[in-house]
C-alpha positions as CSV (number, residue, x, y, z in Angstrom):
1,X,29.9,32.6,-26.8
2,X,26.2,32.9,-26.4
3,X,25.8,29.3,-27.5
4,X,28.1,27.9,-25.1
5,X,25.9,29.9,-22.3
6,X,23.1,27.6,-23.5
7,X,24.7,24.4,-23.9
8,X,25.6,24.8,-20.5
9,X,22.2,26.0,-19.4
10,X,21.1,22.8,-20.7
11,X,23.7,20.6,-18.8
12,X,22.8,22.2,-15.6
13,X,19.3,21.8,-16.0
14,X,17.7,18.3,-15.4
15,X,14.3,19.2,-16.5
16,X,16.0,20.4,-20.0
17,X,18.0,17.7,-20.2
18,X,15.5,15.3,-19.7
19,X,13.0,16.5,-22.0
20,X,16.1,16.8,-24.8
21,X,16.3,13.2,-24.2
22,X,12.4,11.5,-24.7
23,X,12.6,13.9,-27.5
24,X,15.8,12.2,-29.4
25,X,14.7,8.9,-28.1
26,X,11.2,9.2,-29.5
27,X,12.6,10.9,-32.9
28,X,14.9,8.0,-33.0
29,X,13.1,5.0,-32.1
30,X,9.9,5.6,-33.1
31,X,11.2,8.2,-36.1
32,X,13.4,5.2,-37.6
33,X,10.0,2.5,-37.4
34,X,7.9,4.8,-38.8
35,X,11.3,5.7,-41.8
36,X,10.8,2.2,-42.4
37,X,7.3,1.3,-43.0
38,X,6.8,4.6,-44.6
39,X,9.5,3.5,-47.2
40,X,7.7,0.1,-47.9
41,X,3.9,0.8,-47.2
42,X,3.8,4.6,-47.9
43,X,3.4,7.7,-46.0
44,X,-0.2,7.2,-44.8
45,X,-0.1,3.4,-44.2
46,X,3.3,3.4,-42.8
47,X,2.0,5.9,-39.9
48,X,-1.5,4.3,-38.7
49,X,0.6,0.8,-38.9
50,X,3.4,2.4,-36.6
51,X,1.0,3.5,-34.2
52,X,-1.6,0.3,-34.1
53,X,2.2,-1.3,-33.7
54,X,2.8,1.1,-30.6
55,X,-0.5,1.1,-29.3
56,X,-1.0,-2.7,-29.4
57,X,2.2,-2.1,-27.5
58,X,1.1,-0.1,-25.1
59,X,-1.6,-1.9,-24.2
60,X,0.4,-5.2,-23.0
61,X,3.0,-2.6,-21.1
62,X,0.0,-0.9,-19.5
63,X,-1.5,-4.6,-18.5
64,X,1.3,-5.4,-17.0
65,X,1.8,-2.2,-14.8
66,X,-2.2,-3.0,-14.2
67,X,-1.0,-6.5,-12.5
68,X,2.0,-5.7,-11.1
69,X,2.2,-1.6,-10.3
70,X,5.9,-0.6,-11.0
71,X,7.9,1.3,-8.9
72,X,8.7,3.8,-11.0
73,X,5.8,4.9,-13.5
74,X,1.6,4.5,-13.0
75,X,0.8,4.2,-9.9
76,X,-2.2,5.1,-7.1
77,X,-1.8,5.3,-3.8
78,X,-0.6,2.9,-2.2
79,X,-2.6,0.9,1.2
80,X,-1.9,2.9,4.4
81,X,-2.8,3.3,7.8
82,X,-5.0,6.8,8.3
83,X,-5.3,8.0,12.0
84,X,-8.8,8.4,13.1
85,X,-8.8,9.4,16.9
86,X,-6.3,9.6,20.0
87,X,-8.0,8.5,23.0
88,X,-6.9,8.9,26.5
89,X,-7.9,6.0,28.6
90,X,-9.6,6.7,31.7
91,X,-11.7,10.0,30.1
92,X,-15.1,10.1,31.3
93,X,-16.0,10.9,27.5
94,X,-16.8,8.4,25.4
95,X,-14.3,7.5,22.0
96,X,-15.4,9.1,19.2
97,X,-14.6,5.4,17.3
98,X,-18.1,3.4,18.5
99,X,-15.9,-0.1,18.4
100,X,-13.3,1.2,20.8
101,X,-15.3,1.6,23.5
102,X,-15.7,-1.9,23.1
103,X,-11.9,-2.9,24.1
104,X,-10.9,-4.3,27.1
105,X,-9.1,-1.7,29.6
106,X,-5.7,-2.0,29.7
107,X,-5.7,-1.6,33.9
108,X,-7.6,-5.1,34.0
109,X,-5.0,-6.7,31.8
110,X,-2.0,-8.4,33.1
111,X,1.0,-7.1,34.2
112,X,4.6,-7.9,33.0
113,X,5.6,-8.7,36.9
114,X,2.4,-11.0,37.1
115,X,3.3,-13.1,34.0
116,X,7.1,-12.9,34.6
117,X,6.5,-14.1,38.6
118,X,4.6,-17.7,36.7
119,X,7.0,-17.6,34.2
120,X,10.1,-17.0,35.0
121,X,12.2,-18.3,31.8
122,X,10.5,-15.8,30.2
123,X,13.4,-13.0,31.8
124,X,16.2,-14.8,29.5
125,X,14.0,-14.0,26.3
126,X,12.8,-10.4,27.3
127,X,15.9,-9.0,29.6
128,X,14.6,-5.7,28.9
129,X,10.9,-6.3,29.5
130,X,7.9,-7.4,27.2
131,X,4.5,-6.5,26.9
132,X,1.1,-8.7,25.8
133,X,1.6,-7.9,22.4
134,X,5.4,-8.9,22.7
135,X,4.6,-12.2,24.1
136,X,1.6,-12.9,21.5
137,X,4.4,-13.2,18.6
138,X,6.2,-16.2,19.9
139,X,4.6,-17.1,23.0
140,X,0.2,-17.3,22.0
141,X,0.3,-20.4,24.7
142,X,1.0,-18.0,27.9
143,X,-1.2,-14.6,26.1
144,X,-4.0,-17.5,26.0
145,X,-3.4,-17.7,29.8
146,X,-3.9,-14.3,30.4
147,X,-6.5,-13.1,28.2
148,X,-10.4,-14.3,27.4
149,X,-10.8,-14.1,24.0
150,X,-14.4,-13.8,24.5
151,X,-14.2,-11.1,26.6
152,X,-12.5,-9.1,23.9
153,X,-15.6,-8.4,22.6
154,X,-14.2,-8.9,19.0
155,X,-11.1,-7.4,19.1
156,X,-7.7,-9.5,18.3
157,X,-4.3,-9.0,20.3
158,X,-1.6,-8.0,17.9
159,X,2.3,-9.4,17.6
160,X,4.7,-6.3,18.1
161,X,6.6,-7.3,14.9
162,X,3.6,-7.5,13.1
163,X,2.4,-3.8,13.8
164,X,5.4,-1.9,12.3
165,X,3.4,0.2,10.1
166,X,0.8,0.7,12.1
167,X,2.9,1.7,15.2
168,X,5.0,3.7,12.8
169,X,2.0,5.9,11.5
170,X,0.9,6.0,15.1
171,X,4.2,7.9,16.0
172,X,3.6,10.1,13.5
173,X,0.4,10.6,14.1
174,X,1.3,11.8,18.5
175,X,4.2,14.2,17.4
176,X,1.8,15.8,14.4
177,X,-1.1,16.5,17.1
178,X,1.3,18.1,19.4
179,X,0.6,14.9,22.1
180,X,4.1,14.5,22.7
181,X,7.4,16.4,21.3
182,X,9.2,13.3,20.5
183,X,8.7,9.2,20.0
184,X,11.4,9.0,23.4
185,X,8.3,10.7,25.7
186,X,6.3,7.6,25.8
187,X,6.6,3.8,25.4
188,X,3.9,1.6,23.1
189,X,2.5,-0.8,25.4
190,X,0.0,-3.3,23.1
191,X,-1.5,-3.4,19.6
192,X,-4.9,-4.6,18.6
193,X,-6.9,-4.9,15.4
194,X,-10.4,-5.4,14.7
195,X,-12.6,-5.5,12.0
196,X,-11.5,-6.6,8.4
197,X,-11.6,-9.4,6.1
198,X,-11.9,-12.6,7.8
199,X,-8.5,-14.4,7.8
200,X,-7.7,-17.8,6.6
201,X,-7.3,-18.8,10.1
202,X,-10.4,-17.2,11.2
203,X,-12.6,-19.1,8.5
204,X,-10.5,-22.3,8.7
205,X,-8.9,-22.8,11.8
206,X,-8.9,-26.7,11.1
207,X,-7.1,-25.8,7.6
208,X,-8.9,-28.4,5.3
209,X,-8.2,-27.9,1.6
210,X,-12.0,-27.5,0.9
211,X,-12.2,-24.6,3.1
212,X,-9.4,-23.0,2.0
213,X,-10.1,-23.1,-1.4
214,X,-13.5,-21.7,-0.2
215,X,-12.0,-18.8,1.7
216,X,-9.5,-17.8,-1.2
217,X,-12.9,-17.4,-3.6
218,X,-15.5,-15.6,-0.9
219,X,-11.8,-13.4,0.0
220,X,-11.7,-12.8,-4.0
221,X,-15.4,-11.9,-4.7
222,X,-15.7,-9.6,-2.0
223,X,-16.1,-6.2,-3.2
224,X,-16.5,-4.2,0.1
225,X,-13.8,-4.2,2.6
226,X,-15.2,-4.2,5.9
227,X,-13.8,-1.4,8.0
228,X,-10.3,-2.7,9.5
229,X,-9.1,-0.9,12.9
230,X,-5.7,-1.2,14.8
231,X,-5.3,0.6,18.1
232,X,-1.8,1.1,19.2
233,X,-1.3,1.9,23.2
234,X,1.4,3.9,24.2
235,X,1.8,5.7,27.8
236,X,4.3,8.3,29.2
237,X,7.5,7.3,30.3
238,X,9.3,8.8,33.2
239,X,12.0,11.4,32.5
240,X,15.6,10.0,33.3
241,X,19.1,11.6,33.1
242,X,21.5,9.3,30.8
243,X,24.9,9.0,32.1
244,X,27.8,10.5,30.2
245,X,29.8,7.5,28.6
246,X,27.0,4.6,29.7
247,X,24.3,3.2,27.9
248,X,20.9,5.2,27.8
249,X,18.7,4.5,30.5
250,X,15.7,1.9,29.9
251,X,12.1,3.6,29.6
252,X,10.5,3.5,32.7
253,X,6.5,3.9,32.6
254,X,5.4,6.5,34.8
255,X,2.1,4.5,36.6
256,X,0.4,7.6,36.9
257,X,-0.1,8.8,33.5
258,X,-3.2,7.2,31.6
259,X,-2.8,5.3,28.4
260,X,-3.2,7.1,25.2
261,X,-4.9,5.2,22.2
262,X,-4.4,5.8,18.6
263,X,-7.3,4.8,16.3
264,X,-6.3,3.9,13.2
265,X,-8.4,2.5,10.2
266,X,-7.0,1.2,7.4
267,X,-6.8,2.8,3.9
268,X,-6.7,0.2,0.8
269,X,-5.7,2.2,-1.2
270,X,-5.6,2.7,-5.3
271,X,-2.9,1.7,-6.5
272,X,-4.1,0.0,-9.4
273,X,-6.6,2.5,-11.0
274,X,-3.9,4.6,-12.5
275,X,-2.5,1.7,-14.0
276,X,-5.9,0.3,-15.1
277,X,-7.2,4.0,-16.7
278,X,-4.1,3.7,-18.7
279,X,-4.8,0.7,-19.8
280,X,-8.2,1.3,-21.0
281,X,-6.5,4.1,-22.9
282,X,-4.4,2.2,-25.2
283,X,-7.4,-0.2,-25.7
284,X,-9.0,2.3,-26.6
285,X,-6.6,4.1,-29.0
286,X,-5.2,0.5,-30.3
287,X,-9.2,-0.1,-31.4
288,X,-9.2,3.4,-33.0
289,X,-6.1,2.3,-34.9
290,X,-7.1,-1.2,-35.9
291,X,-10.5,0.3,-36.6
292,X,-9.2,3.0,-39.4
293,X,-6.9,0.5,-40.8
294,X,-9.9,-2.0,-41.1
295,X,-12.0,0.9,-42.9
296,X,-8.8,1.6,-45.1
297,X,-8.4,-2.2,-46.1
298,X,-12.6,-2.1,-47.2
299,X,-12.3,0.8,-49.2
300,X,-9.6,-0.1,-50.9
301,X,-11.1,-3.4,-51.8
302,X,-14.2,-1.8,-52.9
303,X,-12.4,0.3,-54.9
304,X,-10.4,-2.5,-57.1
305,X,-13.6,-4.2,-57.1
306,X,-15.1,-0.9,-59.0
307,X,-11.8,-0.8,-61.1
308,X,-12.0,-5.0,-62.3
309,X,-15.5,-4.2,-63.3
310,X,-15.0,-1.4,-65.2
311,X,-12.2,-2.9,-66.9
312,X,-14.3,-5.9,-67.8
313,X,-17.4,-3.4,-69.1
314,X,-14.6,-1.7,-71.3
């Protein structure tokens, strides 16, 4: 009776169970290599060749995972976006982040009326309204209008479908600080990035091969990441009362609340240090292996060299 209370202890368990089972599969596996080298080669030599086999192994798996980092197993952290600052526009304070006192205030840029009243088609492809960064994705010709790149002072407007993360990690960021309750308080008016690796389309904006090949080495030799920021927009929206068995109401900005920044500066990451230490691991170990097999091979030479010339003295 008590042994059927821990069979099914074991059942329930997962942690048990799994440990049960890397136990049988390394008894089994590796058990019935190691059964048959050590029945050809011997106890000794059997072993250190099982594990230089398992090692060597070991050290294309972990070369592998160092290239490509698998989802499941050896992995660092992956690259992120990391809030820095939130920033309400307007303060008499200066940011905190030196650069973004550098962008352009968002009451001098255009308003969706003002680029909708020039451009009217634009109401069949936004029916629910657009912002700059909206209109950047598929329409750069009519942003261009609209915005003076040099007067950016280094700063790049970003395409709404390219800023998912970063807009994600910003609405995580408002609701953590206690900003705003909820993502359905505000509306994200524009993204913009600055800072970073120089893009292909920044170094070759003609797109010759020679200067691409160029880029792709100077991008690959560069060991410092200059410091990449995105600042997502967002402003309060003005409270409305949906309608039993309608639609829910559009966001409406409310004019008189000021835009909020978020500063975000992005993280590369690690991802592939995990991978690589565990690779320098079995290199390591598969050396140690190779190395006491190596030391086994020379003394055992040296000895039936001793042996053939004591036989011949005899």
């Amino acid at each position: 009776m008590q042994t059927l209370h821990v069979i099914a202890g074991i059942s329930w368990d997962p942690g048990i169970r799994g440990i049960l089972i890397v136990m049988v599969g390394v008894v089994v596996l590796m058990g019935s290599t190691y059964l048959i080298l050590g029945t050809n080669l011997g106890s000794r030599l059997g072993f250190l060749v099982a594990l230089s086999g398992l090692f060597g192994w070991l050290v294309i798996l972990t070369f592998i995972w160092w290239l490509m980092p698998p989802a499941i197993g050896p992995r660092g952290n992956i690259a992120s976006w990391k809030p820095v600052e939130i920033y309400v526009n307007g303060a008499n304070d200066q940011a905190k982040v030196e650069v973004l006192n550098k962008l352009v205030d968002p009451a001098s840029l255009a308003t969706a009326d003002e680029i909708l009243a020039q451009n009217p088609d634009l109401a069949n492809e936004f029916p629910n309204g657009f912002t700059l960064s909206d209109l950047q994705q598929n329409n750069p010709a009519i942003v261009s209008e609209y915005l003076d790149v040099e007067a950016l002072n280094g700063w790049a407007l970003i395409g709404a479908a390219n800023a998912g993360e970063a807009q994600a990690a910003a609405d995580a960021e408002l609701v953590a600080a206690g900003v705003f309750k909820t993502s359905s308080e505000y509306k994200k008016l524009n993204v913009w990035n600055y800072g970073g690796k120089p893009t292909l389309k920044d170094d070759c904006p003609d797109g010759g091969v020679v200067c691409r090949v160029q880029h792709r080495v100077t991008s690959a030799i560069q060991i410092k990441n200059p410091k990449n920021y995105t600042v997502v927009q967002v402003q309060k929206v003005i409270p409305q009362t949906p309608i039993p068995g309608q639609a829910p109401p559009l966001p409406k900005i409310d004019p008189s609340q000021p835009v909020i920044s978020v500063v975000l500066i992005r993280d590369i990451g690690n991802e592939r240090v995990t991978a690589f230490l565990w690779f320098v691991i079995s290199v390591s170990l598969f050396i140690l292996s190779a190395w006491a097999l190596h030391n086994r091979d020379k003394t055992l030479m040296k000895n039936k060299a001793m042996a053939e010339a004591a036989s011949k003295e005899s």
